[in-house]
N, C-alpha and C positions, 0 to 999 in steps of 0.2 A: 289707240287713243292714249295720249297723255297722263297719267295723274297731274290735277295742281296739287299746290302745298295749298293746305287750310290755315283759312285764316286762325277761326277758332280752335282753341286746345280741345284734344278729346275729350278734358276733365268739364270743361265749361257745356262741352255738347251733351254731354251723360248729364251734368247735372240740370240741365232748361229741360231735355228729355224727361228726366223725372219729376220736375215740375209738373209738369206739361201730361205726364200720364203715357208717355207712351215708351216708355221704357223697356216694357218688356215687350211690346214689338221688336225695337232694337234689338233685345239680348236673343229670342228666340228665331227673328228671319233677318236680319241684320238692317243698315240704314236705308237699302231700296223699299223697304217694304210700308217704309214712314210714308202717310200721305200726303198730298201737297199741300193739303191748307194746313197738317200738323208742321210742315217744314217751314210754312210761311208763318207760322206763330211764332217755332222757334227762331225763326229769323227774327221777328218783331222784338221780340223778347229779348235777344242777344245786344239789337241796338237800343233796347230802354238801358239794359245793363251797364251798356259802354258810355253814353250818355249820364249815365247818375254817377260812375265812376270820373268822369270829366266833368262834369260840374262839381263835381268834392274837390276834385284836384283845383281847381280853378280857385273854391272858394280858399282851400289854403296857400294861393298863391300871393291871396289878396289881406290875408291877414297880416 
């Protein structure tokens, strides 16, 4: 099977990870062992991220 490239940087992954609490899952059985609704949070969370990051850019586009 393939690898893809990730979209998100590692640094962005570790850090919603830590957020999110489940970091040291990661650090101790690695990112399989994250579960699916924590993935999907971190999923959520990535797109508020990217969202508040474009709506700032937006709003100083308008200034």
């Amino acid at each position: 099977m393939a690898k893809r490239k990730s979209i998100m940087s590692d640094q962005l992954k570790y850090e919603i990870a830590r957020e999110l609490g489940v970091d040291g899952i990661v650090a101790s059985e690695g990112w399989g062992a994250v579960s699916s609704r924590d993935c999907g949070n971190m999923v959520s969370k990535a797109i508020q991220i990217a969202e508040q990051s474009l709506a700032s850019q937006n709003s100083h586009n308008f200034r």
